[in-house]
Wavefront OBJ file of the C-alpha trace (Angstrom):
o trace
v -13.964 -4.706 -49.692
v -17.346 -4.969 -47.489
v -16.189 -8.122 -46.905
v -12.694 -7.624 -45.484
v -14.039 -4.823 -43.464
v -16.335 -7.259 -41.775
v -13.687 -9.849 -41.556
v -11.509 -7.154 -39.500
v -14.130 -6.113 -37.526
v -15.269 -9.457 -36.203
v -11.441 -10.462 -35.644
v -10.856 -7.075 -33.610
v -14.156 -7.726 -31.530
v -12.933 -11.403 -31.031
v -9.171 -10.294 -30.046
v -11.446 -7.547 -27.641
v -13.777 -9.887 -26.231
v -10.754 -12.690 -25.213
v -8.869 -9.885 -23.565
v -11.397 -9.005 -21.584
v -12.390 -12.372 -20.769
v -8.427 -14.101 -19.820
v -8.152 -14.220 -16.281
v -6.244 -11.483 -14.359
v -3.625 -13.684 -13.017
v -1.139 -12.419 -10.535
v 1.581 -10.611 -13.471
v -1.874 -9.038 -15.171
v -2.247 -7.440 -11.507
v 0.962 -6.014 -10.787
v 1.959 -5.039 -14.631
v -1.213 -2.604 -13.848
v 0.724 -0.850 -10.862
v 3.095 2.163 -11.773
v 6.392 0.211 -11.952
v 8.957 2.583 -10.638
v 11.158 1.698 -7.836
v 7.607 0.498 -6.023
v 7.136 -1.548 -3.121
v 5.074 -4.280 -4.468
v 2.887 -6.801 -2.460
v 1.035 -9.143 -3.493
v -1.749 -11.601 -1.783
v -3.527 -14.853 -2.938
v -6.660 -14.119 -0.995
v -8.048 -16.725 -2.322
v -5.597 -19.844 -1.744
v -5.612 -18.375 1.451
v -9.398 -18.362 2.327
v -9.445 -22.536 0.648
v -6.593 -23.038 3.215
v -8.336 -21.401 5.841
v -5.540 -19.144 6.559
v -7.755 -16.171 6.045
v -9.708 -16.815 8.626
v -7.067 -17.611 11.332
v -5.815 -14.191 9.996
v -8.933 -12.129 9.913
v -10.155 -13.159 13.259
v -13.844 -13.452 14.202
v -16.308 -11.055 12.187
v -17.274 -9.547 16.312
v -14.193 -8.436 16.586
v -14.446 -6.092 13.471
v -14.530 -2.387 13.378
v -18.012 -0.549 13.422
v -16.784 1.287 10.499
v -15.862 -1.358 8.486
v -19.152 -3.044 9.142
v -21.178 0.301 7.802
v -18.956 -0.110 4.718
v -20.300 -3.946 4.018
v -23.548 -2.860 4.510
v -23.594 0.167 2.534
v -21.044 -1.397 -0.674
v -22.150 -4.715 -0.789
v -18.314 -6.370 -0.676
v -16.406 -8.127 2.354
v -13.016 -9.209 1.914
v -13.881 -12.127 3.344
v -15.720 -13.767 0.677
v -15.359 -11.407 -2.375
v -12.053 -10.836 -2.378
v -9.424 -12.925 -4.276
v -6.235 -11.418 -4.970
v -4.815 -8.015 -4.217
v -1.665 -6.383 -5.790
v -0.503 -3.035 -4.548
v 2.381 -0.468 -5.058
v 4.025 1.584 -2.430
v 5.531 4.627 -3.931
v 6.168 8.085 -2.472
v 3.666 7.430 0.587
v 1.032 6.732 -1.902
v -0.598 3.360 -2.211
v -1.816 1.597 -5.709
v -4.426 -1.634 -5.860
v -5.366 -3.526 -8.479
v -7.920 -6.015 -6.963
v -9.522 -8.781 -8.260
v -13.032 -10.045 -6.916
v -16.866 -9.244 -7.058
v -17.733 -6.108 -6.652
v -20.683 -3.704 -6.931
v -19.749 -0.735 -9.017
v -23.540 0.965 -8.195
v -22.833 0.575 -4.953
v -19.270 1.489 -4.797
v -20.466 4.778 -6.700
v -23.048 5.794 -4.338
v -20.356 5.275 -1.343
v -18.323 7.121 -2.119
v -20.711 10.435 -2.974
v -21.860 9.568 0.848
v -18.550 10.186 1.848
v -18.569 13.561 0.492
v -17.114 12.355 -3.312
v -18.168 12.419 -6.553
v -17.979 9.986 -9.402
v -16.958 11.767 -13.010
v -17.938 9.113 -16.027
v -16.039 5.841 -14.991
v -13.508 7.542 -12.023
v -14.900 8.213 -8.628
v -12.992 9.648 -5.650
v -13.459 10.667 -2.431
v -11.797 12.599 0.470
v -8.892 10.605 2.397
v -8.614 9.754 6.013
v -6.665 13.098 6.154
v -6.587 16.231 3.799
v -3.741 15.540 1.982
v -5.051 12.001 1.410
v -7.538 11.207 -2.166
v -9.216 7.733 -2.737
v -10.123 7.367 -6.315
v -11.116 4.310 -8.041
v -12.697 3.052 -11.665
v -13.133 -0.731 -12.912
v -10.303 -1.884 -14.490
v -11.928 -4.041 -16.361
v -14.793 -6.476 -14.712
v -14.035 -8.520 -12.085
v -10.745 -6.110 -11.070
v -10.647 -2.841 -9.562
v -7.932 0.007 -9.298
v -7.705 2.199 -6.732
v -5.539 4.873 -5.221
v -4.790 6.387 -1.945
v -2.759 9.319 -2.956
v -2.139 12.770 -2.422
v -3.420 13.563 -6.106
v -7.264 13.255 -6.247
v -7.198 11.172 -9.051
v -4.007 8.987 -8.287
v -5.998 6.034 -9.880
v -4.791 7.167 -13.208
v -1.785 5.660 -12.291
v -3.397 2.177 -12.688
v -4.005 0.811 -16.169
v -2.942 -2.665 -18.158
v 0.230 -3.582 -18.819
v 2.570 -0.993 -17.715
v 6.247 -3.255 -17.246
v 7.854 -2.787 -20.118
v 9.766 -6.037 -18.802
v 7.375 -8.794 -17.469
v 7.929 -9.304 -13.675
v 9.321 -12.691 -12.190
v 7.093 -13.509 -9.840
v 7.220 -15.735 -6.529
v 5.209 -19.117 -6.720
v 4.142 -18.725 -3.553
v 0.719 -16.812 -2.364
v 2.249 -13.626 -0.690
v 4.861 -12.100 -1.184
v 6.731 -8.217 -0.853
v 9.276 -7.031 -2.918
v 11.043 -4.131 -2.282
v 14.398 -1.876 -3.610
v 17.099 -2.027 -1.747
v 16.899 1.865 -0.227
v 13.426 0.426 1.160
v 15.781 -0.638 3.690
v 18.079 2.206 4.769
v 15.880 2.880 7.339
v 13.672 0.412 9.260
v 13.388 2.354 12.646
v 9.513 1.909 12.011
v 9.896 -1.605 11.864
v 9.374 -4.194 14.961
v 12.781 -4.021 16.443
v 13.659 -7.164 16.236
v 14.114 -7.185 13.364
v 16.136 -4.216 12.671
v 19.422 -6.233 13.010
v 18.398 -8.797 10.187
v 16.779 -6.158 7.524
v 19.800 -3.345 7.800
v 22.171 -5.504 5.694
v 19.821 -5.677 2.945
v 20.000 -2.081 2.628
v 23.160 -3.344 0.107
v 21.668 -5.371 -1.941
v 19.739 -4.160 -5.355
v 16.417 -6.135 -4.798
v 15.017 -7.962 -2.091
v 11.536 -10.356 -1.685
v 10.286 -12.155 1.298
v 7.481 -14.845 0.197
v 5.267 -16.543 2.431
v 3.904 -20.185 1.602
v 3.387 -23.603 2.751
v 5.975 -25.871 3.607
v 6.117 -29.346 4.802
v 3.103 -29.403 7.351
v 3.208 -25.615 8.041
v 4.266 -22.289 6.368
v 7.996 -20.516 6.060
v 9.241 -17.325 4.865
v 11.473 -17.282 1.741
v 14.042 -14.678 1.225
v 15.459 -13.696 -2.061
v 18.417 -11.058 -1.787
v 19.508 -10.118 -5.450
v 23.118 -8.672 -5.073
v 25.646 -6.570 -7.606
v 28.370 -8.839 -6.685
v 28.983 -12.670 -5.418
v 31.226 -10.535 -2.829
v 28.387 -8.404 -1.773
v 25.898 -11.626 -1.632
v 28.667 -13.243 0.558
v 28.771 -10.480 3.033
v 24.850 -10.051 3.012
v 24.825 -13.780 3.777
v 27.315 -13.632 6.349
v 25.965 -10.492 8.289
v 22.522 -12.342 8.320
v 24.000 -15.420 9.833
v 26.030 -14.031 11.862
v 22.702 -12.061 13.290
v 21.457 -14.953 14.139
v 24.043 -16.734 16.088
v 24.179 -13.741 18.555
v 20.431 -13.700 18.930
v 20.796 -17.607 19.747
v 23.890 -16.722 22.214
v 21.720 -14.061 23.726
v 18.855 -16.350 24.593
v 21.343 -19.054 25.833
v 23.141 -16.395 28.683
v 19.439 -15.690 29.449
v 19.216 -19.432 29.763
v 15.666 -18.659 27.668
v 14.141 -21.247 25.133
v 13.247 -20.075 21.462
v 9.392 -19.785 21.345
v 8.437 -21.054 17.673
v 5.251 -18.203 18.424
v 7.037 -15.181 19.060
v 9.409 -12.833 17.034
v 12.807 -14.716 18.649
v 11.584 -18.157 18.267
v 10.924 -17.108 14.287
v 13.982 -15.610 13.964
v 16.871 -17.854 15.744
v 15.576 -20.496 12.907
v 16.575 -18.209 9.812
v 18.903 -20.042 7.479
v 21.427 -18.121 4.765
v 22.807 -19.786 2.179
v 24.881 -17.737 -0.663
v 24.389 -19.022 -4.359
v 26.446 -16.367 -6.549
v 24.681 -12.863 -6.578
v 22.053 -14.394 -4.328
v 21.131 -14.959 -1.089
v 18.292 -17.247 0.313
v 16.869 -17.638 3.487
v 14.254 -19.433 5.159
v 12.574 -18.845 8.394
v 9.870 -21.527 9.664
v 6.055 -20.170 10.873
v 4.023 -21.845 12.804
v 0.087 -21.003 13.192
v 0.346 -19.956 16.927
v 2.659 -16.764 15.683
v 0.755 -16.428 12.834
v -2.368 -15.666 14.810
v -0.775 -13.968 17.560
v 0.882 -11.297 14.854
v -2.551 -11.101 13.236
v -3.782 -10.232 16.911
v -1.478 -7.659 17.467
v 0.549 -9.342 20.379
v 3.553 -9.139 18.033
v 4.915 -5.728 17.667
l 1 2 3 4 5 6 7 8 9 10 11 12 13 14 15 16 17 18 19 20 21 22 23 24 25 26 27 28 29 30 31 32 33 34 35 36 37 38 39 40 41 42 43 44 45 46 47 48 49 50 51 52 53 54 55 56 57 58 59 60 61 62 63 64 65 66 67 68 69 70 71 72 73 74 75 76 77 78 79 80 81 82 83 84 85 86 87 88 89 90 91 92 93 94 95 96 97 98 99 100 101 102 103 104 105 106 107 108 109 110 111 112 113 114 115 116 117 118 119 120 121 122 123 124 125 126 127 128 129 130 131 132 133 134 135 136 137 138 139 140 141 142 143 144 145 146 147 148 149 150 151 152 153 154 155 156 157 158 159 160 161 162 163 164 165 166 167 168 169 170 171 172 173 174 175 176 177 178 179 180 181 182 183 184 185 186 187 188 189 190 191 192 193 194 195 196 197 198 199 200 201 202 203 204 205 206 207 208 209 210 211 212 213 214 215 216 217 218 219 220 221 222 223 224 225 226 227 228 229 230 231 232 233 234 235 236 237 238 239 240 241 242 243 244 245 246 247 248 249 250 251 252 253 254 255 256 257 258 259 260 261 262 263 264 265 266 267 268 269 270 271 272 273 274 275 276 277 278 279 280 281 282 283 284 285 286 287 288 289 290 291 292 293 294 295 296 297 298
């Protein structure tokens, strides 16, 4: 009896200590977000930092906010080097992370009572940039950390392992957005550019845009999941459609597509219809990468 007893114990502890030790890959990250109709985003800060993407991103470390450089000093953790992935839901104007990189929980703690929080056993929170806004955070587990901007003060407890009761499929490439199809019934706060292309998604059940390399630069990939090959047909159609005005606009302006602005980006889309689907593609090259990053896009 002793003896099976100790045989279960040291298989649980084993089963325990390789959970905890497998990598949180990219599914382990978003399966911990609440799953519900969510906006979900997810970024390979690490692939991008080795491809040096980051940096033509981030900008120069002068050009950072004073406030974000009294939170390096005072936590310990820059995005810059300790972060390496980042999975978040947008749900109900709150925002979920599940973050993967080094961090210091000691320090973390002791932020956050600075900022007029409190840490209760493994859950701290803190006051929001406004007073209906709570950030609350614990360790998931080491290595990853949850955290909530919510109206609740403990919207963290949202976060935990393996909440999908069906596994997401998830884009190869290093970010990507996906997003319900009522995400797009209204996209007045988007850059209005793009307002003509996003509108017809609004009939579609599930849309993702993924960013990655391709050839000697990067694209965006878009993945329109439809009800019907009818619907995809129409989605596909509107889209191109969309795009041969915005080309016959520039033309009667006798203008030339910039490949580093919004119109050069978007005259290039290509729609192709494959059942209930529709793909797209839309070349990017660095120069609008960096000028988006610099705020010159709107």
């Amino acid at each position: 009896m002793v003896a099976v007893l100790l045989s279960c114990a040291v298989g649980g502890g084993f089963a325990y200590w390789r959970g905890r030790s497998r990598p949180f890959d990219a599914a382990a990250l978003i399966e911990s977000l609440p799953p519900d109709q969510a906006t979900d985003v997810y970024i390979d800060v690490d692939a991008l930092r080795r491809g040096g993407i980051l940096n033509l991103v981030a900008g120069s470390k002068a050009s950072e906010e004073p406030d974000y450089r009294r939170f390096v000093e005072q936590t310990g953790f820059d995005y810059r080097s300790d972060l390496d992935a980042v999975a978040a839901a947008f749900f109900h104007n709150d925002v979920y992370f599940a973050l993967r990189g080094r961090f210091q929980w000691k320090k973390l703690a002791q932020y956050a009572g600075a900022q007029g929080g409190r840490c209760a056993g493994a859950i701290c929170s803190m006051p929001g940039s406004a007073p209906d806004r709570h950030i609350s955070f614990y360790e998931l587990r080491p290595g990853v950390l949850a955290l909530a901007v919510s109206a609740a003060e403990l919207g963290v407890n949202m976060i935990g392992p393996k909440q999908w009761k069906t596994p997401p499929r998830l884009p190869a490439e290093p970010v990507w957005i996906s997003a319900p199809s009522f995400a797009f019934t209204d996209v007045k706060e988007l850059p209005a550019g793009t307002h003509a292309f996003l509108s017809p998604l609004a009939r579609a059940q599930h849309v993702t845009f993924a960013i990655g390399p391709a050839g000697k630069g990067l694209q965006v990939r878009l993945e329109v999941a439809c009800d019907s090959a009818e619907t995809a047909l129409a989605v596909s159609a509107q889209l191109t459609k969309t795009t041969d005005l915005l080309k016959k606009m520039l033309d009667r302006e006798h203008m030339t597509p910039n490949k580093n602005d919004l119109s050069g980006v978007l005259v290039a889309g290509n729609f192709v219809q494959k059942e209930k689907t529709v793909l797209g593609t839309w070349p990017l090259e660095p120069g609008f990468v960096e000028s988006l990053a610099s705020g010159k896009i709107e």
